[in-house]
Structures are given as structure tokens and as C-alpha cells.
N, C-alpha and C positions, 0 to 999 in steps of 0.2 A: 297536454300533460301539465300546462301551469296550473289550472286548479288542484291537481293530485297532489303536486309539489307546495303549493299553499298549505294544501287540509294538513299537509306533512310537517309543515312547521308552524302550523295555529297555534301551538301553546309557547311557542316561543313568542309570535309575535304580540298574543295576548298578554304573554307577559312583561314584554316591551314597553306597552302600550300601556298596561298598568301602572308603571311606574315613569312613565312619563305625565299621566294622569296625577297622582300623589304628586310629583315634582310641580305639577302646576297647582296643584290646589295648597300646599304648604305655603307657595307664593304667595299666593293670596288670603290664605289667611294669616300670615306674617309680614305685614307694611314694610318690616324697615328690611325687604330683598324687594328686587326691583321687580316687580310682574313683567313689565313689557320686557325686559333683557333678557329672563329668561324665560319668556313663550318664544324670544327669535332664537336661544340654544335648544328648544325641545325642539320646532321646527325644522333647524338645521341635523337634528339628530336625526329624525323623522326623514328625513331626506336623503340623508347620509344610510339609513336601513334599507331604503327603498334602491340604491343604488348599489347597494352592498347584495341585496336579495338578486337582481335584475343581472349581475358579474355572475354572482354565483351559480346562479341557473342552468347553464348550457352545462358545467363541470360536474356538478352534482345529479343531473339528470342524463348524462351520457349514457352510462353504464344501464341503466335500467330502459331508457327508449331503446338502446339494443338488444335487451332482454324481451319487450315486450316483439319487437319484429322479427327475433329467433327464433326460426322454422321449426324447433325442437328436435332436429336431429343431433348427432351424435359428434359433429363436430366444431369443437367448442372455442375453434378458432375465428369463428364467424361475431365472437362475443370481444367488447371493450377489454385492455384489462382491467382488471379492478383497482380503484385509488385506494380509497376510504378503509377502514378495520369491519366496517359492515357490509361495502362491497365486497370483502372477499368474502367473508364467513356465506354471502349467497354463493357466491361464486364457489366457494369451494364446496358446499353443498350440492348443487348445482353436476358439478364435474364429477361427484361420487355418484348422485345417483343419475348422470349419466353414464359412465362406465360401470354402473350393476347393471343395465338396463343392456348395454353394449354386450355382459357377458351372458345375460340369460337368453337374449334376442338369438346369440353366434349357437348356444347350447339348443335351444328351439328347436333353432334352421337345419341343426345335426342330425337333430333326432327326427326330424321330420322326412328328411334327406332318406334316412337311413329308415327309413318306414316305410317311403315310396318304393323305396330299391327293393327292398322285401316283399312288398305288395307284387310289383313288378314282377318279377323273379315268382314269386308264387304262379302268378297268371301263366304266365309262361309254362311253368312245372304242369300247372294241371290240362294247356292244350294238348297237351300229350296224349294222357288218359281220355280225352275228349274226342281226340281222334279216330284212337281205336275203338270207341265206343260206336261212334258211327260207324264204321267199320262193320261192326258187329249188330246193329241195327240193318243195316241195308241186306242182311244173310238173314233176317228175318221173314220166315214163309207166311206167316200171318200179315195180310195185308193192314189190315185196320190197326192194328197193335203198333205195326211197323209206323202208320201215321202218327199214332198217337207218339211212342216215344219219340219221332222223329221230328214233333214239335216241340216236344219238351226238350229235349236237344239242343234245338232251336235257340233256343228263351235262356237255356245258360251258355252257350254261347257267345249271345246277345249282352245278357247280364255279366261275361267277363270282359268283353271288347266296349263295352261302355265305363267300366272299371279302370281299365287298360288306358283309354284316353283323357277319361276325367284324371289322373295323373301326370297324363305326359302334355295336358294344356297350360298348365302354367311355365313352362319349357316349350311350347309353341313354334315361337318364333324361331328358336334354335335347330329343329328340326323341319322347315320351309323349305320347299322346292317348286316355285313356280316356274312351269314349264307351258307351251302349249298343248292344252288336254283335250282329247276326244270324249266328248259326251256321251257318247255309243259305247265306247267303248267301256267306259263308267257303270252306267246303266246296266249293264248286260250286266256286268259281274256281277253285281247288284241281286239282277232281279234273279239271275243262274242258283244264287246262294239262297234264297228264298222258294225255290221251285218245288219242293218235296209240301211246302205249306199252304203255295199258291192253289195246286194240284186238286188238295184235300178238300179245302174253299169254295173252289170251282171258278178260281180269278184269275181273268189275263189281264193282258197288258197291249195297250194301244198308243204307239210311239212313233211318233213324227217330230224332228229334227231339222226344223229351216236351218238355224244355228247349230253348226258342227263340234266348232271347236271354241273354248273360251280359254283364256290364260289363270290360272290357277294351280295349288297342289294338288295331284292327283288324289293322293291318300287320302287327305285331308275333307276335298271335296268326297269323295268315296265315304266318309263317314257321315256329312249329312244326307248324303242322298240315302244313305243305309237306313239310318232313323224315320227317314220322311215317309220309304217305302215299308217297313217295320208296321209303321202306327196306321198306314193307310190299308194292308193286309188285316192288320189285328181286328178292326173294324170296319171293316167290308165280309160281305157276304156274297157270291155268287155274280159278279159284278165285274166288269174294265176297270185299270185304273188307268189314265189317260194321261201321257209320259211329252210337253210339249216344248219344242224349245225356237224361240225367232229372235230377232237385235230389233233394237229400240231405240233410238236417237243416242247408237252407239253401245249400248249396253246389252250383252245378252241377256235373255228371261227366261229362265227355264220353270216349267211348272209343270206342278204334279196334284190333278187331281182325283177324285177318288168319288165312291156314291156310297161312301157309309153313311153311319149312321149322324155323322154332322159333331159337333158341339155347341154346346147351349150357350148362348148371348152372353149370361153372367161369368162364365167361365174362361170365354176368349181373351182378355186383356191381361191374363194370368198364366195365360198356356207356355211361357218363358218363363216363371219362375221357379225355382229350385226347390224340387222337391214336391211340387206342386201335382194333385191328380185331380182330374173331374171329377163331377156328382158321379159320375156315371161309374170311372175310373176305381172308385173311392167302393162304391159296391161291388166291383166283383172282385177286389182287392189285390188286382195282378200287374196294375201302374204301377211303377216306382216314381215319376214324377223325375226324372232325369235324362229323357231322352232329348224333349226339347230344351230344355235348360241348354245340354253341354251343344246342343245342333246352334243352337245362339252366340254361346260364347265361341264358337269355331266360326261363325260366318262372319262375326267381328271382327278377327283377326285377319281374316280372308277379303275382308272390304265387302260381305255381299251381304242386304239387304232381302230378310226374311217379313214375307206378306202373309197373313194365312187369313181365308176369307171360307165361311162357315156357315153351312144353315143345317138348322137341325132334322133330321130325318131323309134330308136329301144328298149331302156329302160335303167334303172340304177339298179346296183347291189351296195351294201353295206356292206360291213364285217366289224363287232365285234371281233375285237382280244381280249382275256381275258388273262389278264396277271397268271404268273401261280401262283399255291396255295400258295407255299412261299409269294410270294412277296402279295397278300392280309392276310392273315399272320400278317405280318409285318402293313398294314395300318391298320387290325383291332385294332391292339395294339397303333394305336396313341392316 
């Protein structure tokens, strides 16, 4: 910050410096003052600034080296107080438009608050009607018809419990229960809720379980496994989907593969991101691009390590690494 604090006061010391210039050159061209006496006052003056700049330094520059390393948050107690008539006019500047910044931020978080709870509350109101709906689907004597609404069913209740969590994940942590989970037990419910679509398809499911139990939240993990099985259904046709789980230098690995139809090389590095659909996806325009997104951000918080390994035309595999018992452990305790 000494060059900052220089360039800050260049025009002073230019102007120092200029009239210490004229004082010598008057000397000399006026004989009867002494040159040499007074080049040793402009020197000592000269000395005397340099000593004076060198004190001044650390007091003059406090207030703003602590401006420059303040995190920008909202507490302005982390800041010098202000000496100077200029340090405060920052400083108070500073303090207003942090406290507007304070009140639009708190108004946001309200409104934001108060948009979830309503969303919420909505989802809620309409599993209702949803239920009896299926209700009313399954007393359908038309087989095929039955299928069909009963996929379409499907997909919005899919599309409301994807809704439903993508709200309640930034509130996460607060809603945790790790417990010891049976993976069977997961699963089944799983694939139980998907069975009227698997049926239609012509897909079962081929499950071996070395690994029984892993420690994790039930629900939680319930929701990626929901996803995984979701997109592995949606694109399979007539086919196993192959449900494995064993321990690994400690680590459960649960995996789930599949023989659809695969995705394509340019598309896999992107399969996490938000919002995101395949070529493939993208034509028959029935991806929203948020199933793995939110299966991501939930296995984040969960400590578990999502792999997806992919070939086009022949299927996708997916493994669940589970971090080990320690280290959830350690996250139940946050």
C-alpha cells in the first residue's frame, strides 16, 4: 500500500519539491545568499518530509488497509474507527449502504421464506387430489388406458416430490437423521412405487446386496435412489436393471445399472448441472434437467460420491460410494 499512499500524495510532494527547486535556484542566481547554507536547509527539509511521510504512514493508512481486508459483510465492527473528516464521510457512507443492503437482504430472505412455505403448503394441498386420483385410475377397466394415465400420474408426482425437495435442500442439514439404513429395504420401496411403469416396459430388477446396511438418512438417501431408478426406467426398454451393493476398503458401493440406451460422451461431464437435458432429452422435450442436479446436491451433503459411467447404445451404471461410519459420525454431530 506504500505506492497507493505515494500516488495519494504526489501532488503535494511535487509541490514540495518545486519549491524547494525555486529556493535553490534563487540562490543561485542571487550571490549575496549563501548557496551552500542553504542546499544544507533544503536538504534538512528534505529529510525532515521524508521522516514526516515515513510517521505518518501506518495512521493515515490504517483505516483503509482495514477497509481493503473487510469481508464485506454487514458487520462494521470488524472496521478501524475513523480519524480523519474523509475517513468518516467513507465510513459513513460505507455504514448506510451497508445497513440498506442489511434491510433489503432481511426483506428477500422473507419473502423468500414466505414463497417456500407457500410452495410447500401448495404440494402438500395438491397430494391429496393426487391420491384419489390414483384411486380412481386403478378402478379403471381399460387396461392400456389404465397404463397410460397411470404413467402420467407417475411423472407428476415425480415432478411434485422433486419440487418438494428442491425446497427443503437448502434447510438440509436441519432436517438429518442418520441412522443405520437397510438398503433393501430402500430399494424395495423404491422400485414397489415404480411397479405399475416397470410392468408396462417389460423391466425387472436384479438385486444382490453383499452390503446390507450403510449409515446414512433414510429419506434422504430414498430420494436419490428414486431419481437414479426414475431415469434408468425412463430409458430402458424390455430389460434388468441390475441393483448391486458390496464394501470397499471400508466404504459401501452401491450401484445401479441399467441397458438403456446409454449417453453420449459430450453430454456426460454435464449430467450435474442444473437444468441441464441431453441431445437426446432435449428432443423428446420431457427432461426437466433437475433430477440429477438435486440427486448431486443431496449426495453432497450425505458425504457420498456419485460416479456415472456411460456408453451409448448399451446402458449406464452408477455407483454410490458411502463414506465411512466415522466420517458420518462426525456429520451427524453438526
Amino acid at each position: 500500500m506504500i505506492w497507493q499512499y505515494l500516488r495519494e500524495k504526489l501532488t503535494w510532494l511535487l509541490l514540495l519539491i518545486f519549491i524547494q527547486l525555486i529556493t535553490l535556484f534563487v540562490a543561485y542566481m542571487d550571490t549575496s545568499i549563501p548557496f551552500g547554507a542553504l542546499a544544507y536547509i533544503v536538504l534538512l527539509q528534505v529529510v525532515i518530509c521524508i521522516v514526516f511521510i515515513w510517521a505518518r504512514y501506518p495512521k493515515e493508512t490504517r483505516y483503509y488497509k482495514k477497509l481493503t481486508t473487510w469481508d464485506h459483510t454487514y458487520d462494521l465492527a470488524e472496521l478501524d474507527q475513523a480519524d480523519s473528516p474523509y475517513e468518516r464521510i467513507i465510513h459513513d457512507a460505507v455504514a448506510s449502504q451497508t445497513e440498506r443492503y442489511r434491510k433489503e437482504s432481511t426483506s428477500h430472505f422473507s419473502s423468500l421464506e414466505q414463497e417456500k412455505d407457500e410452495i410447500l403448503s401448495w404440494i402438500h394441498e395438491v397430494k391429496t387430489p393426487l391420491t384419489a386420483l390414483q384411486l380412481m385410475i386403478e378402478r379403471m377397466p381399460d387396461d392400456r388406458l389404465r397404463a397410460q394415465m397411470t404413467y402420467e400420474w407417475l411423472r407428476i408426482h415425480q415432478l411434485l416430490d422433486q419440487q418438494l425437495h428442491q425446497k427443503r435442500i437448502p434447510f438440509m442439514h436441519n432436517d438429518l437423521f442418520v441412522e443405520n439404513t437397510e438398503i433393501e429395504s430402500v430399494i424395495v420401496g423404491e422400485v414397489r412405487a415404480l411397479k405399475s411403469w416397470c410392468i408396462s416396459k417389460g423391466i425387472g430388477f436384479d438385486v444382490s446386496l453383499s452390503a446390507t446396511h450403510v449409515l446414512t438418512d433414510s429419506k434422504w438417501l430414498s430420494f436419490i435412489i428414486r431419481q437414479l431408478l426414475s431415469n434408468a426406467v425412463k430409458y430402458s426398454d424390455s430389460s434388468d436393471i441390475v441393483i448391486m451393493s458390496e464394501e470397499q476398503e471400508g466404504h459401501v458401493v452401491l450401484t445401479i445399472q441399467d441397458q438403456g440406451r446409454g449417453i453420449e460422451a459430450q453430454d456426460l461431464p454435464r449430467i450435474f448441472d442444473k437444468g441441464f437435458t441431453s441431445t437426446q432429452g432435449r428432443l423428446e422435450g420431457t427432461a426437466t434437467g433437475m433430477g440429477l442436479y438435486l440427486t448431486k446436491q443431496v449426495a453432497q451433503t450425505l458425504r457420498i460420491d456419485v460416479h456415472v459411467h456411460s456408453v451409448p447404445g448399451e446402458g449406464t451404471t452408477v455407483q454410490l460410494t458411502f463414506p465411512r461410519e466415522n466420517e458420518m459420525v462426525r456429520l451427524a454431530g453438526m
